[in-house]
C-alpha positions in Angstrom: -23.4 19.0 -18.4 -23.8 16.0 -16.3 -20.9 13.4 -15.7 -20.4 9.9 -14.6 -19.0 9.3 -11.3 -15.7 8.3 -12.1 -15.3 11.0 -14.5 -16.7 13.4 -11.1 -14.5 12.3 -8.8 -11.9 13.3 -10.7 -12.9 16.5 -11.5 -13.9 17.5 -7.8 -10.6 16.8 -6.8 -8.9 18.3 -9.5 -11.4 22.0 -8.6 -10.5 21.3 -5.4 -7.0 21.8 -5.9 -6.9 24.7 -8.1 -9.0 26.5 -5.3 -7.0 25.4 -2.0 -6.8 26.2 0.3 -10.2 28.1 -0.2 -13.3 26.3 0.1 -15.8 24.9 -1.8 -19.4 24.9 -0.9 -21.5 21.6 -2.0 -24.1 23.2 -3.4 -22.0 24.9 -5.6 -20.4 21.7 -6.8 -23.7 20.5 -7.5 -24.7 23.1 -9.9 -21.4 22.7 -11.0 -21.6 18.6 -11.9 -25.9 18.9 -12.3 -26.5 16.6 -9.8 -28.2 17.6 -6.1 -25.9 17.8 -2.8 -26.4 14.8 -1.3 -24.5 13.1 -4.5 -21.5 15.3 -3.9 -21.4 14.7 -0.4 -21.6 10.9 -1.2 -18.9 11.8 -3.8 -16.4 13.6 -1.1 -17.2 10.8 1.1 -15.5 8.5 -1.1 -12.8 10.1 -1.6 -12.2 10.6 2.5 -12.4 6.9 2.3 -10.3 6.8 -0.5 -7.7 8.7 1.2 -8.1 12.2 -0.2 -7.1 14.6 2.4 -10.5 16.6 2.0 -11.5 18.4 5.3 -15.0 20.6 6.3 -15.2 23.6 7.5 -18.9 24.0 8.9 -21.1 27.3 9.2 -21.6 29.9 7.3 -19.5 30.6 4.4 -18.1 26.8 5.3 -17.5 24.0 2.8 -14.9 21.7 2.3 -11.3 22.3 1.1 -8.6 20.0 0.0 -5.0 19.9 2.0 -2.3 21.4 -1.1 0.5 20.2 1.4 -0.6 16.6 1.2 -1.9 15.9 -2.7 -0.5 15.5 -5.5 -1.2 16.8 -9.1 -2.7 14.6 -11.5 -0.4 11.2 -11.8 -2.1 10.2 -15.7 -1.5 6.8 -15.0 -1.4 5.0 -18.3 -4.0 1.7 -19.1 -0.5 -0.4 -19.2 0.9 1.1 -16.0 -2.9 0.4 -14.2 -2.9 -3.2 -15.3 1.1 -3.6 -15.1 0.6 -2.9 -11.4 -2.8 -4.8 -11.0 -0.9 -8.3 -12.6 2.0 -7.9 -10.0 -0.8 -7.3 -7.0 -2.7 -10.8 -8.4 0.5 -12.4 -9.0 2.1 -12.0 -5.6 -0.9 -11.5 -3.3 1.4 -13.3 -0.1 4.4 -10.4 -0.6 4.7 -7.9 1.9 2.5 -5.3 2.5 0.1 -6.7 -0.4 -2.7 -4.8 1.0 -1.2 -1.3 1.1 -0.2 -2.1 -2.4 -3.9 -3.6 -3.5 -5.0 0.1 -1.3 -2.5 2.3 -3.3 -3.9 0.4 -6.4 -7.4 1.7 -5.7 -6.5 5.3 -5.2 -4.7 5.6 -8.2 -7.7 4.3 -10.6 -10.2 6.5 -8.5 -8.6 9.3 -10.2 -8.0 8.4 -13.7 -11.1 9.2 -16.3 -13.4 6.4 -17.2 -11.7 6.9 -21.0 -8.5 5.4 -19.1 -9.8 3.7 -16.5 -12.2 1.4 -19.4 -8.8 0.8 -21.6 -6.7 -0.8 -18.2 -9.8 -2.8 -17.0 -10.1 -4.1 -21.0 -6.0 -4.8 -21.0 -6.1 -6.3 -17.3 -9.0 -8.8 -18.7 -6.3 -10.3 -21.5 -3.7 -11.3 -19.3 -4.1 -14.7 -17.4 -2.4 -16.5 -14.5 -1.5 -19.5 -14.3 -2.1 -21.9 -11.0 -3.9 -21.2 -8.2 -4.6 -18.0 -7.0 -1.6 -16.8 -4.8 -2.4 -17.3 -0.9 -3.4 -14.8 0.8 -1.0 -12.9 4.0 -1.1 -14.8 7.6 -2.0 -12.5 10.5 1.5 -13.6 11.8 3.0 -11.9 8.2 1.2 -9.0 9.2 2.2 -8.5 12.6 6.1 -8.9 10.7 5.5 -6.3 8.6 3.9 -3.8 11.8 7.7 -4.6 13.9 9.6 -3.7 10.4 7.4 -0.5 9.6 7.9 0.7 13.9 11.1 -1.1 14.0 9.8 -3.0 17.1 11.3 -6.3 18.9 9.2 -9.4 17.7 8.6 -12.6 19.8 7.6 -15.5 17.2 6.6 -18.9 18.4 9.0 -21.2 15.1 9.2 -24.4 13.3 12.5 -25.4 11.7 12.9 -27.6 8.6 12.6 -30.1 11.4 9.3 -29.1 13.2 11.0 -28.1 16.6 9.2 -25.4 17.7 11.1 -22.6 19.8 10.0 -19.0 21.1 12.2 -16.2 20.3 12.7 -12.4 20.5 14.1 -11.4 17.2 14.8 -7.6 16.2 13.3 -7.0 12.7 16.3 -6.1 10.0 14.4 -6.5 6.5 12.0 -9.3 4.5 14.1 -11.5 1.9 11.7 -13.1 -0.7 13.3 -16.9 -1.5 12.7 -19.4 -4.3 9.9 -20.7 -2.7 8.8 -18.3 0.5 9.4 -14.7 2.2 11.5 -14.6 4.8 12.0 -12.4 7.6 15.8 -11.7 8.1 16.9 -10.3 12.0 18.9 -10.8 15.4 18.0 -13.4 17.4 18.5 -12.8 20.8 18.4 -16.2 21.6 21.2 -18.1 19.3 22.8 -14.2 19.3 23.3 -13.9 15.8 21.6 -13.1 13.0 19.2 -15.8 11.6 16.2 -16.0 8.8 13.0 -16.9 9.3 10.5 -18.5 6.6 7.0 -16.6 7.5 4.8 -19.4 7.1 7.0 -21.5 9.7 5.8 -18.5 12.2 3.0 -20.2 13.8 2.6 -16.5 16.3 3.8 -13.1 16.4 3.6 -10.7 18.6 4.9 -6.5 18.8 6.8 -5.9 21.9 6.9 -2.0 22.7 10.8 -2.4 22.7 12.1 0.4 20.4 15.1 -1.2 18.2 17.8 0.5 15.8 17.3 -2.0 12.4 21.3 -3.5 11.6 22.7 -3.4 8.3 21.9 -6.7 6.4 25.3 -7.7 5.9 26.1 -7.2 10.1 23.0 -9.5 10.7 23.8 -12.1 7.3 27.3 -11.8 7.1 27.2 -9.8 3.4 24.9 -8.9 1.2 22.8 -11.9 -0.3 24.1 -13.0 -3.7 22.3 -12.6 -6.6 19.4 -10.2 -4.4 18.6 -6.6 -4.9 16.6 -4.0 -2.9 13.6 -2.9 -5.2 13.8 1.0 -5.6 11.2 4.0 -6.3 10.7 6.5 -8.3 13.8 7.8 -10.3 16.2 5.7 -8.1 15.3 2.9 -10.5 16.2 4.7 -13.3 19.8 5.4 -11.4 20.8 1.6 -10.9 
């Protein structure tokens, strides 16, 4: 019986894993779904895009196989948890890494069946936000986020409250959100003590290839801001 694509792409995966590491042949999925080879290999295209770890093996008795070391079974997200995670995207497009999140977003909804996937995108449609559409990350936020994720020194051309501008070297010790802007919190190398910097008063960044080791936040603050909290994953929110 013949399925629609979202409902496909879930189930070649899903084959896919109960077979790896052996390999599946294309033409064999295609009998499989009723639809002709160059469909699947559109369809495992995708999901290389998508981020599946699928890999070929060509020749004779080739096909393609999916990487059990690197996949995960089935998450079921719910409709609530798909559009719980889609309003927090929309709400807070500026926060840090917004576009892994709005990436991780699309990976997770690639695999859940059009049954689910109908019920979030009806759920997601019913909530509205206010204002105007949160702005969008600077290049300069990005280049922040690349010297946090490598733990590289960062030169940033900054504007105080004032509008002096001033180039520094600043090592990278976390991102703080504000009431009204994200910060980036680090050493400064030239006042010599820790400092933080609003992002959208970083008018350029730029990675060094200095490897640093990231200071505590309460070395490079002082202690531990008041009334903030490090968000957690998994069960280490449940643990709090």
């Amino acid at each position: 019986m013949s399925t629609n694509r979202t409902d496909r792409l879930y189930a070649i995966v899903e084959e896919m894993r109960a077979r790896a590491p052996r390999t599946l042949r294309a033409a064999d999925m295609a009998r499989r779904f009723e639809v002709n080879v160059r469909t699947i290999e559109r369809d495992l295209a995708a999901l290389q895009q998508a981020g599946v770890p699928i890999w070929a093996q060509p020749g004779p008795g080739g096909g393609y196989a999916l990487d059990p070391r690197t996949t995960l079974p089935p998450l079921n997200l719910t409709p609530d948890e798909a559009t719980a995670i889609a309003v927090a995207l929309a709400a807070t497009s500026s926060m840090p890494f917004a576009a892994a999140g709005r990436s991780a977003l699309q990976k997770l909804t690639a695999v859940m069946s059009s049954r689910q996937l109908e019920a979030a995108t009806a759920l997601t449609d019913r909530v509205l936000l206010s204002g105007t559409e949160a702005e969008t990350q600077t290049q300069e936020a990005r280049v922040v986020e690349e010297a946090l994720r490598q733990n590289l020194a960062l030169e940033i051309e900054y504007r105080d409250a004032e509008g002096t501008a001033t180039t520094r070297t600043v090592e990278p010790t976390a991102l703080l959100r504000g009431h009204e802007s994200w910060y980036l919190i680090g050493w400064c190398r030239l006042r010599q003590d820790g400092r933080s910097f609003r992002l959208d008063r970083i008018d350029r960044a730029r990675l060094t290839a200095e490897l640093v080791t990231p200071r505590p936040v309460e070395e490079v603050l002082g202690e531990y801001p008041p009334g903030f909290r490090r968000p957690a994953l998994g069960r280490l929110a449940n643990e709090e």
